[in-house]
Structures are given as C-alpha cells and as structure tokens.
Backbone as numpy.savetxt, mean C-alpha at the origin, in Angstrom:
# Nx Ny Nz CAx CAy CAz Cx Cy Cz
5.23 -8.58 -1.42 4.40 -7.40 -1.42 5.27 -6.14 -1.42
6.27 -5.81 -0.58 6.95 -5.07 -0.61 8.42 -5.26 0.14
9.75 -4.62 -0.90 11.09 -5.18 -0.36 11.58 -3.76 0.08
12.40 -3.87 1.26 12.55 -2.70 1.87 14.17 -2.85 1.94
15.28 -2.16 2.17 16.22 -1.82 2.42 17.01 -1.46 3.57
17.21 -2.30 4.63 17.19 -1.56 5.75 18.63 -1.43 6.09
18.86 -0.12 6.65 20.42 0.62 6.34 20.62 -0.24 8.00
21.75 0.04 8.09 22.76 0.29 9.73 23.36 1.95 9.47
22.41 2.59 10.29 22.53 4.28 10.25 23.71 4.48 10.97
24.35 3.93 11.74 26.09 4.70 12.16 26.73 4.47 11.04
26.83 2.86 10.43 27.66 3.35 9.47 27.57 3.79 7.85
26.27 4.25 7.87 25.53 5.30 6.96 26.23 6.44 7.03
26.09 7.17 8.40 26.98 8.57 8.54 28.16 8.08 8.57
29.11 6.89 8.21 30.79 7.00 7.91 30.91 6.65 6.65
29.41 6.85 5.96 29.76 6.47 4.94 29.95 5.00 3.99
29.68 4.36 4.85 29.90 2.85 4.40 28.45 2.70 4.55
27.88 1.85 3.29 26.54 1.10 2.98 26.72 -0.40 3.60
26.15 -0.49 4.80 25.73 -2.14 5.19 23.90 -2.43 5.72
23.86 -3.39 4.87 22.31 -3.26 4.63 21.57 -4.70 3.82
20.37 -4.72 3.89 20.03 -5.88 3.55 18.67 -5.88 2.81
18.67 -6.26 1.84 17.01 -6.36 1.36 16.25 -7.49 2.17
15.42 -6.76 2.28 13.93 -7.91 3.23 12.93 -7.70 2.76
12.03 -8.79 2.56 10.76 -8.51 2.19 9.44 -9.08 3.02
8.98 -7.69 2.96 7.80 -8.28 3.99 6.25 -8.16 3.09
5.31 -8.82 4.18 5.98 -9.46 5.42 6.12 -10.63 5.60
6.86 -10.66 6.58 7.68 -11.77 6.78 8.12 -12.26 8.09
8.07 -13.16 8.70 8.16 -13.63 9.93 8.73 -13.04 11.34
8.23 -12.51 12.06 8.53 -11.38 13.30 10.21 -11.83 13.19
10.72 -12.89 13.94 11.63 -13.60 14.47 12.71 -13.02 12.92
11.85 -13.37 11.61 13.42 -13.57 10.19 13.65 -12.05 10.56
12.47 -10.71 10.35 12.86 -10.11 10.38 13.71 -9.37 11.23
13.94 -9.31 13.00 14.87 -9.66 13.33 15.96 -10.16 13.52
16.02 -11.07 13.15 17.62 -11.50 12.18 18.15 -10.90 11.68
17.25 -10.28 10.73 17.81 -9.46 9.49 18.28 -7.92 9.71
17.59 -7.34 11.23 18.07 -6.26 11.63 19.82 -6.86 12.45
19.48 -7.64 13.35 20.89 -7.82 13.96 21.38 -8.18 13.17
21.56 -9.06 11.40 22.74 -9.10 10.83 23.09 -7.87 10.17
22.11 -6.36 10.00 22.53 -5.35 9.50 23.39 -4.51 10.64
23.05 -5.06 11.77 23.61 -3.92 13.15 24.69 -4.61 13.57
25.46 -5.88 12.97 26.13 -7.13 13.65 27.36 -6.17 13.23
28.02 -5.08 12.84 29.30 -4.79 12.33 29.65 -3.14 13.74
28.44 -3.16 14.98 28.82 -2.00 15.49 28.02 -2.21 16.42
27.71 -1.24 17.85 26.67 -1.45 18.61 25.45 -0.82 18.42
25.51 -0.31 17.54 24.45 0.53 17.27 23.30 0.01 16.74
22.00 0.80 17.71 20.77 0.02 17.81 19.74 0.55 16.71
20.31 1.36 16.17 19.48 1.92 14.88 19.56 1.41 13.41
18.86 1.39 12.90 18.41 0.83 11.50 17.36 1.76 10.69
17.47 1.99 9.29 16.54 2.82 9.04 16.21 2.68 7.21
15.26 2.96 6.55 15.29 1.88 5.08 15.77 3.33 4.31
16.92 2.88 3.41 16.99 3.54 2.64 16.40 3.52 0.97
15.68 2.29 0.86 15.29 1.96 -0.41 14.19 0.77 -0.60
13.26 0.99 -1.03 11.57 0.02 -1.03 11.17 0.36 -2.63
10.72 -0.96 -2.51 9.90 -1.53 -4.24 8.87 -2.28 -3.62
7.81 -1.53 -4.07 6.42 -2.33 -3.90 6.58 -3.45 -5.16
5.75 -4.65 -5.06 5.74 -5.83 -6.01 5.05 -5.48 -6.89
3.90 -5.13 -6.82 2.81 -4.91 -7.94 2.07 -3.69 -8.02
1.46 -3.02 -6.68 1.27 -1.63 -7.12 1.71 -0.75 -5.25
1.71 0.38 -5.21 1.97 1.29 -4.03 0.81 1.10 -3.47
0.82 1.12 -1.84 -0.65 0.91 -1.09 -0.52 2.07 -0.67
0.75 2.43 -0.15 0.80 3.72 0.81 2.57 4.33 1.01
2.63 5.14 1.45 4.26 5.67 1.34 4.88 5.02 2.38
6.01 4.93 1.61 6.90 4.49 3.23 8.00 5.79 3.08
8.30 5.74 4.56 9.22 6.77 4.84 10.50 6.05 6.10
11.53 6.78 5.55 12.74 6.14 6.00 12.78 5.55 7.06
12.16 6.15 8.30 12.34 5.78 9.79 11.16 5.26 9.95
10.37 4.71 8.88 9.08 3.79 9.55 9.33 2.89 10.55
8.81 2.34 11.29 9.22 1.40 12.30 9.34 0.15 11.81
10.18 -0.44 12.02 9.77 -2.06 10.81 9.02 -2.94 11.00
8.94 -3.12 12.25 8.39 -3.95 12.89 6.82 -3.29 12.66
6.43 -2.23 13.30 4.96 -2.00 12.72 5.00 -2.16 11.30
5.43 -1.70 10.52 4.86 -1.45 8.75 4.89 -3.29 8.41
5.45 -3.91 8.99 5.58 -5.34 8.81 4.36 -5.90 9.06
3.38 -5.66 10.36 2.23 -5.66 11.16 1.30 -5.42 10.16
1.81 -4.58 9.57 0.59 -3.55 8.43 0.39 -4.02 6.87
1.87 -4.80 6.89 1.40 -5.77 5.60 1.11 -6.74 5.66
0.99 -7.47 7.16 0.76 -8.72 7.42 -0.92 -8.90 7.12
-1.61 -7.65 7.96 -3.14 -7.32 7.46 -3.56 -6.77 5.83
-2.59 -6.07 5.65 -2.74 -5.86 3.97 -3.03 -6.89 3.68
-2.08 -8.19 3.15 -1.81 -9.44 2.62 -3.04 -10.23 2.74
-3.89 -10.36 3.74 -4.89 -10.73 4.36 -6.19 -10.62 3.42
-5.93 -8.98 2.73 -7.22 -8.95 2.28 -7.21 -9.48 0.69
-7.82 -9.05 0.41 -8.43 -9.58 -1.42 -7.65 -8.68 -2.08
-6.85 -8.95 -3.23 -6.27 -7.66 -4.44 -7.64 -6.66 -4.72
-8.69 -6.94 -4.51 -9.84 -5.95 -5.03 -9.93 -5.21 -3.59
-9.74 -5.09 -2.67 -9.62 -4.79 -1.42 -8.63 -4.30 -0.90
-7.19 -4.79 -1.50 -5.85 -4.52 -1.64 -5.77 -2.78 -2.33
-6.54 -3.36 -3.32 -6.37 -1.72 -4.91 -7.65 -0.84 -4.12
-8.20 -1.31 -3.05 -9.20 -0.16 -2.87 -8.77 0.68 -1.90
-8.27 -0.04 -0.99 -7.07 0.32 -0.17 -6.20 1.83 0.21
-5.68 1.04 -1.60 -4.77 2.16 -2.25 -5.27 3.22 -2.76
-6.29 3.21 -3.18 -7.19 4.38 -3.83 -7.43 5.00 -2.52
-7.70 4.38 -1.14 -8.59 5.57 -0.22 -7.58 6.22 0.48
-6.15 5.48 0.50 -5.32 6.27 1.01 -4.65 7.46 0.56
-4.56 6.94 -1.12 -3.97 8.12 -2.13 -4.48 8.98 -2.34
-5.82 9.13 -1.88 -7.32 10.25 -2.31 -7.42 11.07 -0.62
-6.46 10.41 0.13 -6.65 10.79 1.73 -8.25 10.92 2.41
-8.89 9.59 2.23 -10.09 9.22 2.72 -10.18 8.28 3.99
-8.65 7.88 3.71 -8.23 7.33 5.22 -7.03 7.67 5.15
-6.65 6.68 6.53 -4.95 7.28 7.15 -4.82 6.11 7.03
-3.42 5.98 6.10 -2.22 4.29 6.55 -2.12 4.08 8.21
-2.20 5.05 8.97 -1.84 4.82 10.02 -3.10 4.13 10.91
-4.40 4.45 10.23 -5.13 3.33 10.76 -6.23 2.59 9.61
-5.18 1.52 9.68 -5.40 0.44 8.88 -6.80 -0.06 9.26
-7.19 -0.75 10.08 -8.91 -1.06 10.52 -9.79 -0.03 9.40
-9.65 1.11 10.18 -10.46 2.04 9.02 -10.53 1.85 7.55
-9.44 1.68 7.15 -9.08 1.74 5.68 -9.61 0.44 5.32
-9.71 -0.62 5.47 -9.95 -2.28 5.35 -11.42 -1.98 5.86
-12.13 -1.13 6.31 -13.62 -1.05 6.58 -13.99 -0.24 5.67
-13.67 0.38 5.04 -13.81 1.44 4.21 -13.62 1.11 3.17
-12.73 0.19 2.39 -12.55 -0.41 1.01 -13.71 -1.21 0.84
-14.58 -1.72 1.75 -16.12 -2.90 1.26 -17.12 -1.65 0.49
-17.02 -0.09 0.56 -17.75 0.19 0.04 -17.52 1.18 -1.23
-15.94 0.91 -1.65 -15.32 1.47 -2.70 -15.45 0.19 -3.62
-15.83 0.92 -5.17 -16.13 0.55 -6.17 -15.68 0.75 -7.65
-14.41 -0.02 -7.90 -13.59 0.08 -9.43 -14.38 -0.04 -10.68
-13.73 1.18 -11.11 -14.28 1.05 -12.46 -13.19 0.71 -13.50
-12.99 -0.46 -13.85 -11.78 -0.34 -14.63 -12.11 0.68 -16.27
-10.93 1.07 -17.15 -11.19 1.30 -18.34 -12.75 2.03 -18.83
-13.34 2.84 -17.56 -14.31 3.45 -18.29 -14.60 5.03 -17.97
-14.91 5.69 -18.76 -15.60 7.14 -18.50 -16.48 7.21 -17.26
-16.40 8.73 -16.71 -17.79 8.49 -16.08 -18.94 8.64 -16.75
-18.41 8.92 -18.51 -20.09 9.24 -18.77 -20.66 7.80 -19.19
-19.10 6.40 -19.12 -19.57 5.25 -19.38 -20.25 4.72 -18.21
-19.89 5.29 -17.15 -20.41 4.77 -15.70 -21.76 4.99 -15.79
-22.05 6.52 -16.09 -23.37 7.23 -16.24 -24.38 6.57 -16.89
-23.79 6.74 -18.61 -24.72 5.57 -19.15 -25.35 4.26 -18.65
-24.60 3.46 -17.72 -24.69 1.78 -17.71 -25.88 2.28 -16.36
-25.15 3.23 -15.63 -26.69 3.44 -14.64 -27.97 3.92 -14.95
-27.81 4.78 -15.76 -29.00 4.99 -16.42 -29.80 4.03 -17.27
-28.71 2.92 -17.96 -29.50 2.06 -18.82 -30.22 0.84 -17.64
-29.21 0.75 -16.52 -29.89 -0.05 -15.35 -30.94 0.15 -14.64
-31.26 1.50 -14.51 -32.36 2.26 -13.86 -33.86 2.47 -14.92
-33.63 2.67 -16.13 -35.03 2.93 -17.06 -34.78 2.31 -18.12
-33.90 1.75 -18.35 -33.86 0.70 -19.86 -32.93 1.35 -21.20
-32.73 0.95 -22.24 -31.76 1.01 -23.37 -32.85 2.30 -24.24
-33.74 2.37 -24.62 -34.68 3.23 -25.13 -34.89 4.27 -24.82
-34.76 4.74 -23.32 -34.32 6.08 -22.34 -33.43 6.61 -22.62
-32.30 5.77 -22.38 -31.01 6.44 -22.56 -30.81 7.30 -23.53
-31.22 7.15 -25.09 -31.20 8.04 -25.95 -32.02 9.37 -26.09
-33.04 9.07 -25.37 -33.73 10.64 -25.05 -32.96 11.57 -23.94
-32.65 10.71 -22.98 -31.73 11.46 -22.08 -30.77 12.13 -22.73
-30.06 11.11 -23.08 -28.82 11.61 -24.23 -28.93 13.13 -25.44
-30.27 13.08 -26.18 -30.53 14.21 -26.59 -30.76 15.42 -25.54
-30.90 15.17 -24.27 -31.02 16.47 -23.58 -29.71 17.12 -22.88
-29.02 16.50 -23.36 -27.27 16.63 -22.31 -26.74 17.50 -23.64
C-alpha cells in the first residue's frame, strides 16, 4: 500500500544516508526491527521518512515526522476496507471533508460517497433524469436548458 523511507536523523545531519525502505503495513514487531536496524549505527532514538511511494493511488499526505507506528495503525484500517471505499477515502480527504487524522470518520463517511467514473455531470444529470421520468422526458427537458 505504501513504502516509506525511514532516515536515522543524527546521521542525516552528518550527512550520511542510513535508512531503509519498509512497507506498510506491516507487522508492529518487523516494523520495529526495521527502526532499530536504521538506529543500530548510533544511540540515537530518532528516525524520520525521508521518502514514500504510495502503490496504486495517494489516500492522504505523509509528512516527514509522521509517527510510524501510528500511520502504520492507519494503514492497517485503510487495508481493511474495500478499493471502492479505499478511493472514497481519498476523495474525502483531498476535498477536506474529513481529517486523515480521524480515520473512523473518514471510513463512515466513504458508505455515502458515490464514483462516477468517466462521466459529465451533465452525464450524471441525464441518467437521473432518465431514472426519475423516463427516456421521452429527457428530450423536452433538454430543449429547455
């Protein structure tokens, strides 16, 4: 779903890149691992992503110092839902109809968002109107627009 980059920030500021791609989500315990083998070269308890590729489309932004462990939490429930639920998701966050930060909301809120792939709204318009009074309407309507 999404591969993240996670730096070792001391030796970021000396300049040296040590770091690891991970992709979550992914098991509480691997991803831990994967922080102490990025922090295993210093004592330093910080980690922070310098670089993320969503798999198939963006749900929501990530930003450097996300917590990993939560945003991990957050794709674990992403993953959970349906790709039609997944992409609705993404639409209510990108339109700011919800907050990434509370996910419940957003996953309650995608059951009543509705894709239109590949059409106008005046194709939307039409198909409701032809659903509501029939194919024979539509063209009188149509002459009054």
């Amino acid at each position: 779903m999404l591969r993240v980059f996670v730096t070792n920030f001391s030796e970021y500021i000396k300049e040296n890149l040590v770091g690891e791609w991970v992709s979550l989500p992914c098991d509480s315990s691997f991803l831990n691992q994967q922080i102490r083998k990025v922090l295993s070269s210093d004592d330093s308890a910080e980690v922070f992503i310098t670089d993320w590729e969503w798999d198939d489309k963006t749900i929501f932004e990530i930003h450097e110092h996300d917590n990993l462990q939560q945003l991990n939490a957050k794709l674990f429930k992403i993953k959970g839902q349906t790709a039609y639920q997944q992409e609705a998701i993404a639409f209510l966050i990108s339109e700011g109809l919800c907050d990434s930060g509370d996910l419940n909301d957003c996953i309650d809120k995608s059951y009543d968002v509705v894709i239109h792939r590949d059409k106008t709204m005046a194709d939307i318009a039409k198909d409701r109107v032809t659903d509501l009074i029939g194919m024979a309407e539509v063209d009188t309507v149509k002459n009054f627009l």
